[in-house]
C-alpha positions as CSV (number, residue, x, y, z in Angstrom):
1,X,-30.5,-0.8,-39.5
2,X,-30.6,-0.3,-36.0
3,X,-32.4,2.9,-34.3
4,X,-29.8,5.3,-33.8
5,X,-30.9,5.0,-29.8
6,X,-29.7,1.8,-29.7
7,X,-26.4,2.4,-31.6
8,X,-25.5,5.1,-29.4
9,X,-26.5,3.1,-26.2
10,X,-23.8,0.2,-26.9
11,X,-21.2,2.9,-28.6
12,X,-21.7,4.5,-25.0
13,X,-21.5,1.0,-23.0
14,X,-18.6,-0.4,-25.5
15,X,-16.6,3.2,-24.4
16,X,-17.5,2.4,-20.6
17,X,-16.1,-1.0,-20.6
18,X,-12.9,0.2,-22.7
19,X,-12.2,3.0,-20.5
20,X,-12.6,1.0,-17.6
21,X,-9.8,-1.7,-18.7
22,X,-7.7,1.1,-19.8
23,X,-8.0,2.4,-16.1
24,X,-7.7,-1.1,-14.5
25,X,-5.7,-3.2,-16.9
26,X,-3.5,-0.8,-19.0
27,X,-0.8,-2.5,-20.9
28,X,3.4,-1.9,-20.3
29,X,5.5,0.0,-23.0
30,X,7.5,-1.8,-25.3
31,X,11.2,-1.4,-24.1
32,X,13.8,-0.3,-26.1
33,X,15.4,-2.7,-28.6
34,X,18.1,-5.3,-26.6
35,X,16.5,-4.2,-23.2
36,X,15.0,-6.4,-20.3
37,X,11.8,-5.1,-18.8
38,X,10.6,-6.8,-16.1
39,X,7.2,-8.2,-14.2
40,X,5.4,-6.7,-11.8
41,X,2.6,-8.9,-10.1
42,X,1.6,-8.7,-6.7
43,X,-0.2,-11.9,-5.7
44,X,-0.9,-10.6,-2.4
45,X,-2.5,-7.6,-0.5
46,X,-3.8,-7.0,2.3
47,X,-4.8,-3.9,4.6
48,X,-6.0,-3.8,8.2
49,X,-7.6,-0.6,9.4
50,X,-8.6,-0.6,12.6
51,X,-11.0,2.0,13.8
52,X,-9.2,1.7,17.9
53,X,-5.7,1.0,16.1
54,X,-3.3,3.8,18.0
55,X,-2.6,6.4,15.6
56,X,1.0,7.9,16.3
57,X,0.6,10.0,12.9
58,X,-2.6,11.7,12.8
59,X,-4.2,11.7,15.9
60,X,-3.1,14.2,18.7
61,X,-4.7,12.1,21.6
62,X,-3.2,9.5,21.3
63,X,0.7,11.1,20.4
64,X,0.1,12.6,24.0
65,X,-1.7,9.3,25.9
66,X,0.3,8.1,28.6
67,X,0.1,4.0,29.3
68,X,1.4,1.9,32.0
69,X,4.1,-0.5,31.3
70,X,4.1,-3.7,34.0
71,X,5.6,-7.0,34.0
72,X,6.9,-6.3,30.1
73,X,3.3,-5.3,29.1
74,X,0.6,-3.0,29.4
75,X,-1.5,-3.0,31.6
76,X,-4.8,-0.5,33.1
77,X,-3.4,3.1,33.7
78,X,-5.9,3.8,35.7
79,X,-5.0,1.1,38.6
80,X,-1.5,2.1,37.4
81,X,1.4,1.5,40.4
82,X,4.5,1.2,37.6
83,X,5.8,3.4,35.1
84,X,3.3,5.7,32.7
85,X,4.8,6.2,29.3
86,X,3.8,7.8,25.9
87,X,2.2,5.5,24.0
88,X,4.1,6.4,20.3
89,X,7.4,6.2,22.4
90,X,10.4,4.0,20.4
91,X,11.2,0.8,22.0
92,X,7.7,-0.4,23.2
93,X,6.4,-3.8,23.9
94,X,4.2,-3.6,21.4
95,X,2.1,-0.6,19.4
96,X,-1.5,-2.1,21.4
97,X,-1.5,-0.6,24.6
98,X,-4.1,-0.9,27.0
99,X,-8.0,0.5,25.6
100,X,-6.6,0.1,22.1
101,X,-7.0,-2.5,19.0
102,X,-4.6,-4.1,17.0
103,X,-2.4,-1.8,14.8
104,X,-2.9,-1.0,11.5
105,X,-0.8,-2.6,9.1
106,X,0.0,-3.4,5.3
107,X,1.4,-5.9,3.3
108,X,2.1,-6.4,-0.4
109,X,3.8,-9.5,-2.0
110,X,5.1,-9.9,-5.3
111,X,5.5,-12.5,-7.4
112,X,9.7,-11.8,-7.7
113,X,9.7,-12.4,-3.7
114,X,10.0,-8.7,-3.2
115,X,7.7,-7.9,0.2
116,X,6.2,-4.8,1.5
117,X,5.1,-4.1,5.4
118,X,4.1,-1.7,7.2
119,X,2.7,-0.9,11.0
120,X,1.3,2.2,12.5
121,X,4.0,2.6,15.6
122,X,5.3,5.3,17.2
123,X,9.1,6.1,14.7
124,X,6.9,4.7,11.2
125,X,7.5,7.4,8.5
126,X,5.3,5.6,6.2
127,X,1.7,7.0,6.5
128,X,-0.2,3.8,5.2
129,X,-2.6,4.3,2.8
130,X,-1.0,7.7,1.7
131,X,2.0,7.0,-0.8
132,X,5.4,5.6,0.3
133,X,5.3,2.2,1.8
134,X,7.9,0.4,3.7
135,X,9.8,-2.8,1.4
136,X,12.9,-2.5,3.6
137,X,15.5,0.6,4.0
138,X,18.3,-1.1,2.0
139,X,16.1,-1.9,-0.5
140,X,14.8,1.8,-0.5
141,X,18.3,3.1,-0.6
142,X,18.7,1.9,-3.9
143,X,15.7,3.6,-5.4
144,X,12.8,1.0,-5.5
145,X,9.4,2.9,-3.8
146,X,6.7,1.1,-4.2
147,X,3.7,3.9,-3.2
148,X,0.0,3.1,-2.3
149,X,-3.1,4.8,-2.1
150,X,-6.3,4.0,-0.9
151,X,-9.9,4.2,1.3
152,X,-11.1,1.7,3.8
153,X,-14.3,3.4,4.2
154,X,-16.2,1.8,1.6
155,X,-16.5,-2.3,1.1
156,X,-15.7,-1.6,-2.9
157,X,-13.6,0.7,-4.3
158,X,-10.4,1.6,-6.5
159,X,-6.7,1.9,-5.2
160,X,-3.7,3.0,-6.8
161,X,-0.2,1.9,-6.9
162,X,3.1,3.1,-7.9
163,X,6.4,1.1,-8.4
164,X,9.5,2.7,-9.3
165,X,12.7,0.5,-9.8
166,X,15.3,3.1,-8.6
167,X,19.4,3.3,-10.1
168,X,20.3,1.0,-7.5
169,X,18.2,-2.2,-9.1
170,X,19.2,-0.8,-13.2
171,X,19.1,-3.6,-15.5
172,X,21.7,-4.5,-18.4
173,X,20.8,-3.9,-21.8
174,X,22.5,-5.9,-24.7
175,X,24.3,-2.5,-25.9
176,X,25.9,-1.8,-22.4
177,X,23.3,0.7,-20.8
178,X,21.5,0.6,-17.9
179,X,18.0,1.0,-17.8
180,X,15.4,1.7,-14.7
181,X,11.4,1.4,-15.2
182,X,8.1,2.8,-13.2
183,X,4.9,2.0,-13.4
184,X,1.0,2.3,-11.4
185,X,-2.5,0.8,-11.5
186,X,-5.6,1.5,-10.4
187,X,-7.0,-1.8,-9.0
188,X,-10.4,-2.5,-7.3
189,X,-9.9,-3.3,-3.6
190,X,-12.6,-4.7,-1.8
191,X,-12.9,-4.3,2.1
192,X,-15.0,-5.8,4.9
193,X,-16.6,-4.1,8.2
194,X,-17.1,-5.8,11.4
195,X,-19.6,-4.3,13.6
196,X,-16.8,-2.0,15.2
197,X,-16.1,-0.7,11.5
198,X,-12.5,-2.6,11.3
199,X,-11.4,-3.0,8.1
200,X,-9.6,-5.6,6.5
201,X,-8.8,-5.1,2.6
202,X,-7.8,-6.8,-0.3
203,X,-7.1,-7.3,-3.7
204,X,-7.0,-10.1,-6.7
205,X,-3.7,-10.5,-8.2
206,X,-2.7,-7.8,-10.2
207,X,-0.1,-6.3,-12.4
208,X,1.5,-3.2,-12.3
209,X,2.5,-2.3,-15.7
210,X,5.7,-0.5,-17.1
211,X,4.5,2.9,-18.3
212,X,8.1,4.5,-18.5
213,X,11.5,4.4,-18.8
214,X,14.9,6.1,-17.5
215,X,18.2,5.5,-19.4
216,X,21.1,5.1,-16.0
């Protein structure tokens, strides 16, 4: 018989490894009898967090940084002899003004075609990183949110995402009902640091399973 040690040490690594898949990989419910449930994978994400991205959310400075808008661009306020803006204002040549880096953005595919982007600018109401993310206002008029959540800080760590179908994208069960689904995962997400600490992240294809449903 093996030392009781030993037994405990692989009880307790056999427990780490399960509880880790259950947090990672956990499996969909079964759906009621006659009803469709569908699949969520998203084949591809990918974050870019710029540490001189302009921040029109968080950071006062730069809500109240006036730039200088010249021959459709931006050019050195400082040498400025055209117009000086605000720098979140709507309607901008572009969200990289003059002393900044490129924005930050998000994007998440799935493998149904359904696409999810995002870009720090100055009328976003999606705070990337933070929940909600943006996979077009139609398409969020009829209920489907798909939410993230995650750090850039370190090059390995776990994020978390949330799908949830919405009324507007109910499926047809055999019986006559309608039926909506949601779901979330924890998956690892990997990021890399240049020397000016930008961050671009990404993931492995994954699948968010189906953890609960609403009869419509």
């Amino acid at each position: 018989m093996a030392p009781r040690s030993l037994l405990t040490g692989l009880l307790a690594l056999c427990w780490s490894n399960t509880a880790f898949s259950a947090v990672i990989h956990p499996r969909s419910i079964t759906p009621p009898a006659g009803c469709p449930i569908p699949n969520w994978t998203v084949t591809n994400f990918k974050w870019y967090n710029g540490s001189h991205s302009l921040d029109c959310i968080h950071n006062e400075v730069d809500k109240n940084t006036k730039g200088c808008i010249c021959n459709g661009g931006w050019c050195d306020p400082a040498t400025c002899e055209s117009t000086l803006v605000n720098v979140c204002y709507t309607g901008l040549p572009n969200y990289e003004p003059w002393g900044y880096g490129p924005p930050q953005t998000l994007d998440i595919g799935f493998e149904d075609g359904l696409t999810c982007h995002d870009q720090y600018i100055g009328y976003r109401i999606h705070d990337i990183g933070h929940g909600e993310s943006n996979c077009g206002y139609a398409d969020r008029g009829l209920g489907r949110i798909v939410s993230f959540y995650g750090s850039s800080n370190e090059p390995n760590s776990v994020g978390h995402l949330d799908y949830t179908l919405g009324s507007g994208h109910a499926l047809k069960c055999e019986n006559g009902s309608s039926i909506t689904y949601s779901g979330s995962v924890d998956f690892p997400l990997t990021c890399e640091h240049d020397s000016y600490f930008n961050a671009t992240c990404t993931a492995q294809v994954f699948e968010v399973p189906i953890l609960d449903y609403q009869w419509i």
